[in-house]
C-alpha positions as MATLAB code, in Angstrom:
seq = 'XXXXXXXXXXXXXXXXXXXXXXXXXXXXXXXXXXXXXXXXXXXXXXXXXXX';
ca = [
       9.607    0.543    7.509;
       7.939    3.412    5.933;
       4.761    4.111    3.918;
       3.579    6.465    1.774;
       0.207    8.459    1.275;
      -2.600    5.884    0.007;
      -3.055    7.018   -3.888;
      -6.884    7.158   -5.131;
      -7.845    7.617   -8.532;
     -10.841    5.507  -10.891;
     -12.636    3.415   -8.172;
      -9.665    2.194   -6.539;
      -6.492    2.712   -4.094;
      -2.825    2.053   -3.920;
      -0.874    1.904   -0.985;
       3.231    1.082   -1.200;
       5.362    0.317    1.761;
       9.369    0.123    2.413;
      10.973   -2.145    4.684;
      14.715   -2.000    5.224;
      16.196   -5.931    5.504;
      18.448   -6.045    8.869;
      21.992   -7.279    8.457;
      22.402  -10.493    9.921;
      25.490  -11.767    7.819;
      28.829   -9.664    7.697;
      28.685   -8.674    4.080;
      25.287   -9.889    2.900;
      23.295   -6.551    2.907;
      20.004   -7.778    1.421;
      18.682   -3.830    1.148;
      15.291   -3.115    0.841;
      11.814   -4.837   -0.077;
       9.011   -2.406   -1.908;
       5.435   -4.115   -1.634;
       2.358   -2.450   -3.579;
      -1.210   -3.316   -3.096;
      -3.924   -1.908   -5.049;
      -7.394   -2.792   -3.385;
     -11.418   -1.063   -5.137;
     -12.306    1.504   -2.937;
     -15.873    0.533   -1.236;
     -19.201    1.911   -3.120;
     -21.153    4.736   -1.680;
     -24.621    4.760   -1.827;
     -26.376    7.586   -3.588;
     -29.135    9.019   -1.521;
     -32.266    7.677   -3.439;
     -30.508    3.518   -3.027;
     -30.443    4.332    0.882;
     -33.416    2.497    2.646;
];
């Protein structure tokens, strides 16, 4: 498995990660599986909205 640096850019993030499929049947490599996820990024406060 292996994961890149999280991405940031207009309010939100992206994180990808890698995950190499094991072998289990001679000659059926299945290779590997690339999963994304985009998720908003939480909101600061500014300093006059804090209580």
């Amino acid at each position: 498995m292996s994961g890149g640096e999280p991405v940031e850019g207009d309010g939100e993030v992206t994180v990808s990660v890698s995950v190499d499929i094991p072998q289990v049947v001679p000659f059926w490599d299945l290779g590997t599986v690339t999963e994304t996820a985009t998720m908003p990024l939480p909101q600061v406060p500014e300093e006059d909205e804090v209580p």
